[in-house]
C-alpha atoms as an extended CHARMM CRD file, in Angstrom:
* protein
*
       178  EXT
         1         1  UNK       CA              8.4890000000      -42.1440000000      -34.1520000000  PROA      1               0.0000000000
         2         2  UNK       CA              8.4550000000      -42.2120000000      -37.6370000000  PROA      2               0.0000000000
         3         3  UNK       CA              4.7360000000      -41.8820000000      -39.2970000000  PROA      3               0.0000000000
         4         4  UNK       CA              3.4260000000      -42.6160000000      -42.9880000000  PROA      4               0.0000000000
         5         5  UNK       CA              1.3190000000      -39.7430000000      -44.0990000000  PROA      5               0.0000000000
         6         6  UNK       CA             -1.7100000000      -40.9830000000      -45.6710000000  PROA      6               0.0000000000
         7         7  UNK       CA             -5.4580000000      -39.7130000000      -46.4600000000  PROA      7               0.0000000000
         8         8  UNK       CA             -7.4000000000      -42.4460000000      -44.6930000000  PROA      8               0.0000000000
         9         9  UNK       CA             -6.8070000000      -43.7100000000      -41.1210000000  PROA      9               0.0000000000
        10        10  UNK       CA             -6.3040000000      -47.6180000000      -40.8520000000  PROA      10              0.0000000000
        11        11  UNK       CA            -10.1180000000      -48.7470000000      -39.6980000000  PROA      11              0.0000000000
        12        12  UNK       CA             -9.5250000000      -51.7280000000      -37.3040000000  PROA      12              0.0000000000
        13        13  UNK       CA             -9.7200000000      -50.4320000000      -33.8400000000  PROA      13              0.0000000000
        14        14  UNK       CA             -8.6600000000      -53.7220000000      -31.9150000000  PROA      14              0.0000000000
        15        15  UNK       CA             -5.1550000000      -53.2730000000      -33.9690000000  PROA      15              0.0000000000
        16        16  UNK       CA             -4.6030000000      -49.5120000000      -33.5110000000  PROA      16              0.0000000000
        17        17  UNK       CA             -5.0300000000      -46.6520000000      -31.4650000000  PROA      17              0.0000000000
        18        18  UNK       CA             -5.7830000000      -43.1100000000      -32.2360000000  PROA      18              0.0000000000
        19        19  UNK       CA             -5.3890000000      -39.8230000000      -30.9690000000  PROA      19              0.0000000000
        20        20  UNK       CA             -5.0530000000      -36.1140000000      -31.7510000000  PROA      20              0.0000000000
        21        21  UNK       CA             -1.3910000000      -34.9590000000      -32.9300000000  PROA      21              0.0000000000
        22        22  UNK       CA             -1.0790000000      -32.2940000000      -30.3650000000  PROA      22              0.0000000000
        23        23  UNK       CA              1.5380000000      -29.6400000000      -32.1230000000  PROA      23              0.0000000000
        24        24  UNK       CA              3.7950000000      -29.5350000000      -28.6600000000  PROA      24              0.0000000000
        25        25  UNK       CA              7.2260000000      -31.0850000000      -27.5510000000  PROA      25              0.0000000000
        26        26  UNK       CA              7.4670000000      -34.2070000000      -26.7460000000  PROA      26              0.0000000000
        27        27  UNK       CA              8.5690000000      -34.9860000000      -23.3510000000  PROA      27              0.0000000000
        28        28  UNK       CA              9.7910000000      -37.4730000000      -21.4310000000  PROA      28              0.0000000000
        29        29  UNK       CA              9.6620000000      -37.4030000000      -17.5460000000  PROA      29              0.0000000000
        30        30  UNK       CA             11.2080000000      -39.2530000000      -14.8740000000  PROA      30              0.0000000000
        31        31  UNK       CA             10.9240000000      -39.6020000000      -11.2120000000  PROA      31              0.0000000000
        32        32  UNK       CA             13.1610000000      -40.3810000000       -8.4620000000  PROA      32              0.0000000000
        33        33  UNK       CA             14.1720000000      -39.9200000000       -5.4570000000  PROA      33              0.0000000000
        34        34  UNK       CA             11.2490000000      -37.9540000000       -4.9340000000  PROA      34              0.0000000000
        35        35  UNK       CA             12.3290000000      -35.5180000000       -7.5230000000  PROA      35              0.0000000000
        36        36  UNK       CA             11.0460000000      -35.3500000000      -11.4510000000  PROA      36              0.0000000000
        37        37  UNK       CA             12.8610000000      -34.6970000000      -14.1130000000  PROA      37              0.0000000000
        38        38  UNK       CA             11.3770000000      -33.4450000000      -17.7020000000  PROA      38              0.0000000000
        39        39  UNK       CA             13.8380000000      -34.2120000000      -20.7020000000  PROA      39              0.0000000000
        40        40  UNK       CA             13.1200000000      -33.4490000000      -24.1820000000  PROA      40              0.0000000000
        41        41  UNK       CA             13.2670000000      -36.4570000000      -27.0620000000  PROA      41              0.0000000000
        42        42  UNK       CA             16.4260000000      -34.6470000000      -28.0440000000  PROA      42              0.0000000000
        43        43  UNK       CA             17.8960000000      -34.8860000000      -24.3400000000  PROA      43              0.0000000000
        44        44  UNK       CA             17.0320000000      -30.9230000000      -23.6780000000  PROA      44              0.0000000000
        45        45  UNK       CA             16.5840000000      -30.2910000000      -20.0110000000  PROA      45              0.0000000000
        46        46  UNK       CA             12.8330000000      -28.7540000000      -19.2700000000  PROA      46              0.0000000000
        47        47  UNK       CA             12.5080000000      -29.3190000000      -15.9000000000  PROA      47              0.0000000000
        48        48  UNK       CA             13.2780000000      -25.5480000000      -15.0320000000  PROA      48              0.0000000000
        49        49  UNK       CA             11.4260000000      -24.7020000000      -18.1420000000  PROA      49              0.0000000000
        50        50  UNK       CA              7.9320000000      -25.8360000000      -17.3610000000  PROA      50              0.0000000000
        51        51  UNK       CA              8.1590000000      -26.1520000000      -13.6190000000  PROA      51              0.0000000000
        52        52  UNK       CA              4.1470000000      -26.7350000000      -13.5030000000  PROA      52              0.0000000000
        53        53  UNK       CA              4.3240000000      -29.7630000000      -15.2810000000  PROA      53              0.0000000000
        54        54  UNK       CA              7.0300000000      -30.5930000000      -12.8080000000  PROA      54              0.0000000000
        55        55  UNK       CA              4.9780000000      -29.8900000000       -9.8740000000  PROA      55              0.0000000000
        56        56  UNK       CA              1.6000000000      -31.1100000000      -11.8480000000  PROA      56              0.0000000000
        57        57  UNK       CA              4.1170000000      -34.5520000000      -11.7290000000  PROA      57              0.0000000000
        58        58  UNK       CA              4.7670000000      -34.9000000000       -8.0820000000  PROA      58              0.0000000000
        59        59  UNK       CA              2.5410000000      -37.3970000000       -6.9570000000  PROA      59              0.0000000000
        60        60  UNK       CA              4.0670000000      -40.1010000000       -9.3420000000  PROA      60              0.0000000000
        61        61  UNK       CA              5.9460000000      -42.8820000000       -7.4960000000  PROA      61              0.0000000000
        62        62  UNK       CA              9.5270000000      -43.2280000000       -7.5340000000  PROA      62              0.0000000000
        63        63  UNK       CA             11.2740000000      -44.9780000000      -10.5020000000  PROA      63              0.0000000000
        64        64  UNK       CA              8.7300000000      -44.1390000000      -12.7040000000  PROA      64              0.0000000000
        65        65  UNK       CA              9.2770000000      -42.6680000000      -16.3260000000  PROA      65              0.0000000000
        66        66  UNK       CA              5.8800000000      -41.4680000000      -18.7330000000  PROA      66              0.0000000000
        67        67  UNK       CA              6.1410000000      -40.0830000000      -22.3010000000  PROA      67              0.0000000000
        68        68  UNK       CA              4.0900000000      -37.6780000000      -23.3770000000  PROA      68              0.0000000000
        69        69  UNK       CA              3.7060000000      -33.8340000000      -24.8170000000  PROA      69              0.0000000000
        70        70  UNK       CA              3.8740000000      -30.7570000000      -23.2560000000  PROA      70              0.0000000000
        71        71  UNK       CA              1.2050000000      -28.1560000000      -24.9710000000  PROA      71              0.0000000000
        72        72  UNK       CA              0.4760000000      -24.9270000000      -24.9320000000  PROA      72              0.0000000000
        73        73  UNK       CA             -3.2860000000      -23.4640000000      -25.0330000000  PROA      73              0.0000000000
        74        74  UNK       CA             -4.1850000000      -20.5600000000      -27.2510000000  PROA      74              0.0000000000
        75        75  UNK       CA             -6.9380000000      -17.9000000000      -26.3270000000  PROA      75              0.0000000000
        76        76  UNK       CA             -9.1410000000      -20.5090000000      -28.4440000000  PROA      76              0.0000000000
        77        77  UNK       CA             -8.7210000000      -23.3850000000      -26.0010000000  PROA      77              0.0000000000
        78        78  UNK       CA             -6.7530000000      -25.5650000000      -28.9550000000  PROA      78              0.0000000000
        79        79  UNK       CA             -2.8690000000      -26.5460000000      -28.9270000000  PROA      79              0.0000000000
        80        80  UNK       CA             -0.7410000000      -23.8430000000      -30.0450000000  PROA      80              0.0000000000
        81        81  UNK       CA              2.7500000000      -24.6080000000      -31.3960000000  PROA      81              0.0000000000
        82        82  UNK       CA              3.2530000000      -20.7670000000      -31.5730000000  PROA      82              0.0000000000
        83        83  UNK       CA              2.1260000000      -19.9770000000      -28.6610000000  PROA      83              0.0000000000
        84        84  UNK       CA              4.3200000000      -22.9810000000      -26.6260000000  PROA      84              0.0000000000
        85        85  UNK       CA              7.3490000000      -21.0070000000      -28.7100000000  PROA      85              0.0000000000
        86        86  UNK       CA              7.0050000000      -17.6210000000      -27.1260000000  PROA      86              0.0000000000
        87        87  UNK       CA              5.2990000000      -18.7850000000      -23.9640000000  PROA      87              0.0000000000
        88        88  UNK       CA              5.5730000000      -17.4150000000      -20.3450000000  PROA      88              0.0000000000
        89        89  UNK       CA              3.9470000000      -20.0160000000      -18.0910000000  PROA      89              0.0000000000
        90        90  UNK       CA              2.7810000000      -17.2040000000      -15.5870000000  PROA      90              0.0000000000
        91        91  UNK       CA              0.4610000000      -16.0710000000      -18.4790000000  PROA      91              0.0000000000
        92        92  UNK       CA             -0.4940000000      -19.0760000000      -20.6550000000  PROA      92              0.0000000000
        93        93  UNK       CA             -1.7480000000      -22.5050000000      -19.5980000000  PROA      93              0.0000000000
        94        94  UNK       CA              0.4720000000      -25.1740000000      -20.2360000000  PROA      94              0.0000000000
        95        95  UNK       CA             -0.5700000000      -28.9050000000      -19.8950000000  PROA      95              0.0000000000
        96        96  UNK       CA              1.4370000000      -32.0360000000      -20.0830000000  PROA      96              0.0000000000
        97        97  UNK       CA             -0.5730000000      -34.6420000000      -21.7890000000  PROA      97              0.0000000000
        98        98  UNK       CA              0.2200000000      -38.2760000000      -20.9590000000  PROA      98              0.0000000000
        99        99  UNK       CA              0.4240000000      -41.0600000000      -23.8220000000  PROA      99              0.0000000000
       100       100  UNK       CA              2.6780000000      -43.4680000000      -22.3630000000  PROA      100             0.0000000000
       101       101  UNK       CA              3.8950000000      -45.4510000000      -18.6470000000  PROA      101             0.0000000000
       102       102  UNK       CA              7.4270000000      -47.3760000000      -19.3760000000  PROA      102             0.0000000000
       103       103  UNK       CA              8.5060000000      -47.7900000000      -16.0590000000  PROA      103             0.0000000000
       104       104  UNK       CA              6.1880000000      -48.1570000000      -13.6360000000  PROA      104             0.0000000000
       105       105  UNK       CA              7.3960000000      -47.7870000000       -9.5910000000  PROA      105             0.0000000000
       106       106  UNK       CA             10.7290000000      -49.7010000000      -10.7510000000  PROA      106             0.0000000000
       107       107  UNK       CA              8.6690000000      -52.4010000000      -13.1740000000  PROA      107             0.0000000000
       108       108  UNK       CA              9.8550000000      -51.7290000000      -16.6680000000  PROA      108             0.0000000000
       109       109  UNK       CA              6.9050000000      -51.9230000000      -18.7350000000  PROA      109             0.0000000000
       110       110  UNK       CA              8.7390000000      -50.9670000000      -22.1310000000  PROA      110             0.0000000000
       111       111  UNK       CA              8.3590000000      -54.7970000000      -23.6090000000  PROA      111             0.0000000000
       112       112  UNK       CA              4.4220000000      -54.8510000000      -22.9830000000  PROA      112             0.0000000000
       113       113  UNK       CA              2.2920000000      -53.8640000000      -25.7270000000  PROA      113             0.0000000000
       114       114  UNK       CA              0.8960000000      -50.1410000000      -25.6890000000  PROA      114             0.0000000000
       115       115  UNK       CA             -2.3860000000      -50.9620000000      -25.6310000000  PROA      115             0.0000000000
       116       116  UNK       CA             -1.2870000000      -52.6570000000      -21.7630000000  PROA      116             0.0000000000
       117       117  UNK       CA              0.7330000000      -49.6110000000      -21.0000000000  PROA      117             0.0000000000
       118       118  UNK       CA             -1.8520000000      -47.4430000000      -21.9320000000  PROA      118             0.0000000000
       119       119  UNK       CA             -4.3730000000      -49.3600000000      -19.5600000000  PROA      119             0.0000000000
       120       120  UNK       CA             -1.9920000000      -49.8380000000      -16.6420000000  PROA      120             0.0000000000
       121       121  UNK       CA             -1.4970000000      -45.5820000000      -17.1000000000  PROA      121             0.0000000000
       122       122  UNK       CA             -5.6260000000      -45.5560000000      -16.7780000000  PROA      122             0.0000000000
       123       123  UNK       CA             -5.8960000000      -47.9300000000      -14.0370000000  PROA      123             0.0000000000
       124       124  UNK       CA             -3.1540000000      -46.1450000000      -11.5820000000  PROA      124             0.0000000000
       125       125  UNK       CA             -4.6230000000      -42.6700000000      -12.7340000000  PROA      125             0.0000000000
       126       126  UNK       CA             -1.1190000000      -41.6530000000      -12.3270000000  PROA      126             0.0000000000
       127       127  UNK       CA             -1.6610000000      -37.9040000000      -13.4630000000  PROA      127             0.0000000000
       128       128  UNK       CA             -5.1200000000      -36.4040000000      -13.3880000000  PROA      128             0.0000000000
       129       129  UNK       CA             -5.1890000000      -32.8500000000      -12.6180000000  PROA      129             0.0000000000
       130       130  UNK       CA             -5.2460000000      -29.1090000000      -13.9340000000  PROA      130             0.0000000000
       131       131  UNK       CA             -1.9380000000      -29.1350000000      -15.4690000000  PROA      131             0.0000000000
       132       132  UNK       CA             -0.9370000000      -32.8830000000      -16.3960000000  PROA      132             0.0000000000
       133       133  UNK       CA             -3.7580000000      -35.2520000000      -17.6500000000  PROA      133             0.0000000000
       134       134  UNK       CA             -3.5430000000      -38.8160000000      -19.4000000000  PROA      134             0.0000000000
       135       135  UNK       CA             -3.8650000000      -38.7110000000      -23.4960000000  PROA      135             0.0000000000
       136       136  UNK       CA             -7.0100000000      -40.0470000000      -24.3370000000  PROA      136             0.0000000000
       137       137  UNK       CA             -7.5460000000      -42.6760000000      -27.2980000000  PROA      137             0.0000000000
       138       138  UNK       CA            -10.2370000000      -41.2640000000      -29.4950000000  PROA      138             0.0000000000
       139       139  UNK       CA            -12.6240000000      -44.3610000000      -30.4960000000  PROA      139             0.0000000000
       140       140  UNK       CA            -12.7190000000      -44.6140000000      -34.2890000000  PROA      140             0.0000000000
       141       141  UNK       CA            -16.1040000000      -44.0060000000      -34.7340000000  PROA      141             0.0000000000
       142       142  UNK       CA            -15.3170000000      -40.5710000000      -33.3710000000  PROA      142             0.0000000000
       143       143  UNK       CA            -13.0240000000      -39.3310000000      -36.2920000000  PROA      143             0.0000000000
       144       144  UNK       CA            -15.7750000000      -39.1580000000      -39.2520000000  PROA      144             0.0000000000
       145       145  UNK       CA            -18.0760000000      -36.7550000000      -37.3350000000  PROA      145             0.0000000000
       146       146  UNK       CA            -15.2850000000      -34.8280000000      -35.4610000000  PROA      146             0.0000000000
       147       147  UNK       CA            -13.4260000000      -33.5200000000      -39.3040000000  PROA      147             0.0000000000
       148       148  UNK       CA            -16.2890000000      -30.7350000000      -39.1460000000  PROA      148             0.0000000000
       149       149  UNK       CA            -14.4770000000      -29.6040000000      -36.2220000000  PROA      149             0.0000000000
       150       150  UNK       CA            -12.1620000000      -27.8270000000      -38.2130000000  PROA      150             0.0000000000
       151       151  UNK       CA             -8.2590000000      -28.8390000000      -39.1280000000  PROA      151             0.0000000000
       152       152  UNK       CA             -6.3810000000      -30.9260000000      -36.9560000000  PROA      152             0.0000000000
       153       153  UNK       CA             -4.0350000000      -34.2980000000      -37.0800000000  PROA      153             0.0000000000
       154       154  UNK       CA             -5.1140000000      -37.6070000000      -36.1970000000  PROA      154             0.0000000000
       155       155  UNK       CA             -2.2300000000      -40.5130000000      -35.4760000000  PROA      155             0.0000000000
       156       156  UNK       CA             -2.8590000000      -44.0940000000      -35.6490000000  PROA      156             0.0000000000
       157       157  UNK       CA             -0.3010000000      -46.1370000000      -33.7320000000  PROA      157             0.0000000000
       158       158  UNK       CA             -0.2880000000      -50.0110000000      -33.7490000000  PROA      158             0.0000000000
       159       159  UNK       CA             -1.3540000000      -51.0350000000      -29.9390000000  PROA      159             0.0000000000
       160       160  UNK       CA              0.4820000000      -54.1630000000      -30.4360000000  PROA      160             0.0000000000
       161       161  UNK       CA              3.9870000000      -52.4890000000      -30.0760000000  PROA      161             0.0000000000
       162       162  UNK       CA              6.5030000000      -52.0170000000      -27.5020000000  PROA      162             0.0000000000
       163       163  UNK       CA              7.7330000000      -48.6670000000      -26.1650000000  PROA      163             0.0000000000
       164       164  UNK       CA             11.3220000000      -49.9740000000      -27.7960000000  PROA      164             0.0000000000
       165       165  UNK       CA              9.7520000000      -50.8340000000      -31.1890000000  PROA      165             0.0000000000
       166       166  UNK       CA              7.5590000000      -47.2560000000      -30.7820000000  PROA      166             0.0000000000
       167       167  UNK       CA             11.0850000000      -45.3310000000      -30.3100000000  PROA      167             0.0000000000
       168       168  UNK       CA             12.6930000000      -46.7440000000      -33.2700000000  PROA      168             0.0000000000
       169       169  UNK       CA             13.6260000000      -45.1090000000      -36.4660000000  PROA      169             0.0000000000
       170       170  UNK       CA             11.1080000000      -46.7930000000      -38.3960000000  PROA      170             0.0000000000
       171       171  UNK       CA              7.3450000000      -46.6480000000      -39.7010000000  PROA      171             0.0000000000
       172       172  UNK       CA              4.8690000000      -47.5900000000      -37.2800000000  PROA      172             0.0000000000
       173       173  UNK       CA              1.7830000000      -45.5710000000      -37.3440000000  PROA      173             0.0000000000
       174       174  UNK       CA             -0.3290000000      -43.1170000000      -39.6520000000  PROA      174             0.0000000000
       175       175  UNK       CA             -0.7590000000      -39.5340000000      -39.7630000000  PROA      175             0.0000000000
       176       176  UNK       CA             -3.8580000000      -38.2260000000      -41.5460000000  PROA      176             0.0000000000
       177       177  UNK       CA             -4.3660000000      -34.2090000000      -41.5470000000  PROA      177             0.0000000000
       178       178  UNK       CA             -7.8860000000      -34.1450000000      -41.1930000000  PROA      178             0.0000000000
């Protein structure tokens, strides 16, 4: 997804959505045939790679396919792109964070608007557990007080959009570095 840098955050909640830009790889993963499958946005196999997530995945049903980003804790607690680099999942705790449902046991979802994806993914609490957990929304009036936290990324993505419209080459969010 393309994103338009910017220094302030579009402020109308009931026409975006925002959460923290997590510094991991995106991932997409499927499920079927009782097996789950975890493919990079660039196609890169990494099921064998991060076979926690995998397993952390298990429980989804069949024909069912979820975007979201596979990250890497430092010693701090806070997403590490570093440390997802020169991880060894035996020693550092990797979670799979969950934006996204676009197939949904065999019901593609990819036309509906993500702020309906995003509450059908709630609803079915299709991942909730130590290693895979759903990517909260941050409400808006959240962001102001939270920049004291120190630096981090905040997207804003229109909730109005289909996954198709969300995976094209073209501007449909914000970023602000925060």
């Amino acid at each position: 997804m393309l994103l338009l840098p910017t220094d302030k955050l579009p402020d109308d909640p009931a026409k975006w959505e925002y959460q923290l830009k997590l510094d991991g790889y995106r991932a997409i993963a499927f499920k079927s045939d009782d097996r789950v499958h975890l493919r990079s946005r660039n196609d890169n196999d990494f099921t064998r790679r991060y076979p926690a997530v995998v397993r952390g995945l298990g429980k989804l049903p069949n024909d069912t396919v979820i975007d979201g980003e596979v990250v890497a804790l430092g010693e701090d607690g806070r997403p590490s792109f570093n440390t997802l680099q020169n991880s060894n999942e035996s020693q550092t705790p990797i979670v799979y964070y969950v934006f996204d449902v676009i197939v949904l046991a065999g019901r593609d979802l990819s036309s509906e608007p993500l702020s309906r994806r995003r509450a059908l993914l709630e609803e079915h609490r299709l991942v909730e557990n130590d290693t895979c957990t759903g990517g909260q929304t941050i409400p808006c009036d959240c962001l102001a007080p939270s920049r004291n936290q120190g630096s981090f990324s905040v997207l804003a993505v229109s909730a109005a959009l289909a996954f198709l419209q969300l995976s094209q080459r073209e501007q449909i969010g914000n970023i602000c570095h925060c």
